[in-house]
N, C-alpha and C positions, 0 to 999 in steps of 0.2 A: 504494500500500500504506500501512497505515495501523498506527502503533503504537500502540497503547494506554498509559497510563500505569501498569497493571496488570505490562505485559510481552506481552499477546497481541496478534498481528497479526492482523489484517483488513485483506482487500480482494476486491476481485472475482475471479473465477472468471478474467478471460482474467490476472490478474498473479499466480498462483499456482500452486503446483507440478502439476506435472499429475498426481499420485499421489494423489488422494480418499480418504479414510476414512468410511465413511454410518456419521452416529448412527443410534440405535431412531428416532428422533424423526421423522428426514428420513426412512425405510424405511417408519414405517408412514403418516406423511403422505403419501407416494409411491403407497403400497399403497391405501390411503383413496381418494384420485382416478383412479385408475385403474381401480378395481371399479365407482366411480361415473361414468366418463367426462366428468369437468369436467378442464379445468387450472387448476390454484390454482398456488402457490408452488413444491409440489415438483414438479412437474410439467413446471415452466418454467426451473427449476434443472435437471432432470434433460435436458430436450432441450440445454441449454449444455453439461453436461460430456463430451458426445457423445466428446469427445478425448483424452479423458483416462484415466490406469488406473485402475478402481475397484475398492476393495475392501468387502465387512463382515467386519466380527472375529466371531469365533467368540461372543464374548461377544455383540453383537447378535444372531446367528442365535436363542441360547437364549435372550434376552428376548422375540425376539419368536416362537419357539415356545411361551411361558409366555402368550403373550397372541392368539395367532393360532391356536397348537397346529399339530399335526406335519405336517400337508401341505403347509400356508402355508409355516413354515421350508423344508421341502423344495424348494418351487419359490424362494425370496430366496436359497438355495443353488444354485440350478440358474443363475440369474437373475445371480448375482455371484460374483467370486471371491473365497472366506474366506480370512483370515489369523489362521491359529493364532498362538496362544499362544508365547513362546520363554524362557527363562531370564533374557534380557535384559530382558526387558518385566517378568518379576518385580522384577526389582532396580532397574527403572530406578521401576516402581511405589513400591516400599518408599521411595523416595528420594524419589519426588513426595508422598508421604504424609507422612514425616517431615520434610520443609524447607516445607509450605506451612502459611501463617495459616490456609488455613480448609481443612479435611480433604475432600477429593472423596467421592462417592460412590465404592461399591466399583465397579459396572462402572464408571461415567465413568473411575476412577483406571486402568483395564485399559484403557478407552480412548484413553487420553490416555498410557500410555507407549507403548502400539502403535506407533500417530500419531506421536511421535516417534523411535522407533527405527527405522521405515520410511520417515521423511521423508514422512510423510503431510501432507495439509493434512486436517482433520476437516468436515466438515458439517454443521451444526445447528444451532437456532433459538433459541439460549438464550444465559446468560450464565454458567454453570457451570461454564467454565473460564479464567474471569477472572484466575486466579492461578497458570496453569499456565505459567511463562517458555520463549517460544520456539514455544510450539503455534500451527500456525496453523489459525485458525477462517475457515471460510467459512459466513457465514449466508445463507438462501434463505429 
């Protein structure tokens, strides 16, 4: 496992929690290779976390209804188990918003207190949560 000097940990998929959180990012790259029958990246991420609980947030389901539209969400619904919304991930939101140098995106910020009130580790392919202390990122 690996600490960043930001505060975020990385490391690989067998030295982390076995509770996943799917960004948009990793869903619809998932979604992408799949319809197309290659395995890319998320493809080969997704046969590893075979063991693991997964979840998408509610908040990914409606991005990626916004981008895929209603049947597509319906089946990444059918497909995963969502995790609502809770009071705490508000608050814990507000908190990540106001103590960090550089302001998250609105969903990432919904993401990323999820992820931590559920002891999730997150999935995705980027560096957008560089300054979230404590979150841990699994990239694929």
């Amino acid at each position: 496992m690996l600490l960043s000097s930001r505060g975020v940990v990385s490391a690989d998929l067998d030295e982390m929690k076995s509770t996943l959180l799917l960004d948009t990012t990793f869903v619809s790259d998932l979604d992408a290779e799949l319809a197309r029958r290659v395995t890319g990246p998320a493809r080969n991420f997704f046969e590893r976390m075979r063991k693991s609980e997964v979840f998408v947030s509610v908040v990914t389901l409606e991005e990626f209804y916004e981008k895929r539209g209603h049947e597509a969400a319906r089946e990444l619904a059918a497909r995963f188990s969502v995790l609502g919304l809770h009071v705490g991930d508000a608050m814990r939101r507000g908190l990540l918003q106001t103590r960090s140098a550089k302001r998250l995106g609105e969903n990432d910020a919904w993401l990323a207190a999820q992820a931590l009130r559920g002891g999730c580790s997150i999935v995705m392919r980027d560096r957008r949560f560089d300054d979230v202390l404590g979150l841990e990122v699994l990239n694929y």
